[in-house]
C-alpha positions in Angstrom: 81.1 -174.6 10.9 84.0 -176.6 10.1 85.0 -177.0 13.8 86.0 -180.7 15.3 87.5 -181.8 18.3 90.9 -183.0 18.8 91.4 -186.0 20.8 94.7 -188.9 22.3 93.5 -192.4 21.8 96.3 -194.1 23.8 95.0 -197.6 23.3 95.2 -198.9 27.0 98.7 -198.4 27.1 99.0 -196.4 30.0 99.3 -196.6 34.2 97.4 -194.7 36.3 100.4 -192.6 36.8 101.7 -192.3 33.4 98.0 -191.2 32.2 97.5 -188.5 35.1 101.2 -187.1 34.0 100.1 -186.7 30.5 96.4 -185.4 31.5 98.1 -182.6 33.1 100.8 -182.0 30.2 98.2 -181.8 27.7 95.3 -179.6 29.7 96.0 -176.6 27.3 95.8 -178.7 24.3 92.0 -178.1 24.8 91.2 -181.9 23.5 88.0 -182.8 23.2 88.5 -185.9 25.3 91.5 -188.7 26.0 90.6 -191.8 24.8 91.2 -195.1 26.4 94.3 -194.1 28.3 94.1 -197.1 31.2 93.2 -200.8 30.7 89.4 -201.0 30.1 88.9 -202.9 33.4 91.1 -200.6 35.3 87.3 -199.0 36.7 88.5 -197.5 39.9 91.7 -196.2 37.6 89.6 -194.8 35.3 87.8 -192.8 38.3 90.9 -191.7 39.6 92.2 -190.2 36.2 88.9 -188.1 35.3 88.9 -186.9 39.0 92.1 -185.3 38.1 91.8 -184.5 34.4 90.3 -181.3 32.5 89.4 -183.1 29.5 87.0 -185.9 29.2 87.6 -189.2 29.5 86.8 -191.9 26.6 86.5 -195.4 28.1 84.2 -198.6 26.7 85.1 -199.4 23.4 86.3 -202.8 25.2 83.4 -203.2 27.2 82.0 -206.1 25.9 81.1 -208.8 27.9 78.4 -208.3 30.4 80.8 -209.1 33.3 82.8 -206.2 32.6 79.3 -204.4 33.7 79.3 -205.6 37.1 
C-alpha cells in the first residue's frame, strides 16, 4: 500500500530530560521511531530514553569513528 511511517528527527538537540518529556507527549502520535533525540555519544542516555519510550529509537547516523564503538 501506500502506507509509510512518520518519524521526529531532532538532530541531537535534546537532554535526557527534555527527550523523555517529548517521548511521552508524542506516544499516541504512533511514530515510526524518534530520530536522534540525544547527543550521539550520550550511550547510557540513549538507554535511558528507549527504556522509557513507546516508539523506537534512531541513533548512529554520527557513529563514525571506531572509538565511538567502544
Amino acid at each position: 500500500g501506500d502506507e509509510f511511517a512518520l518519524m521526529v528527527d531532532a538532530n541531537q538537540a535534546f537532554t535526557v530530560a527534555g527527550a523523555c518529556r517529548r517521548a511521552y507527549a508524542y506516544r499516541d502520535l504512533d511514530l515510526g521511531w524518534l530520530e536522534e533525540p540525544l547527543p550521539a555519544e550520550d550511550l547510557g542516555g540513549h538507554v535511558e530514553l528507549a527504556a522509557k519510550a513507546v516508539m523506537p529509537i534512531a541513533v548512529g547516523e554520527s557513529l563514525y569513528h571506531p572509538s565511538h564503538f567502544r
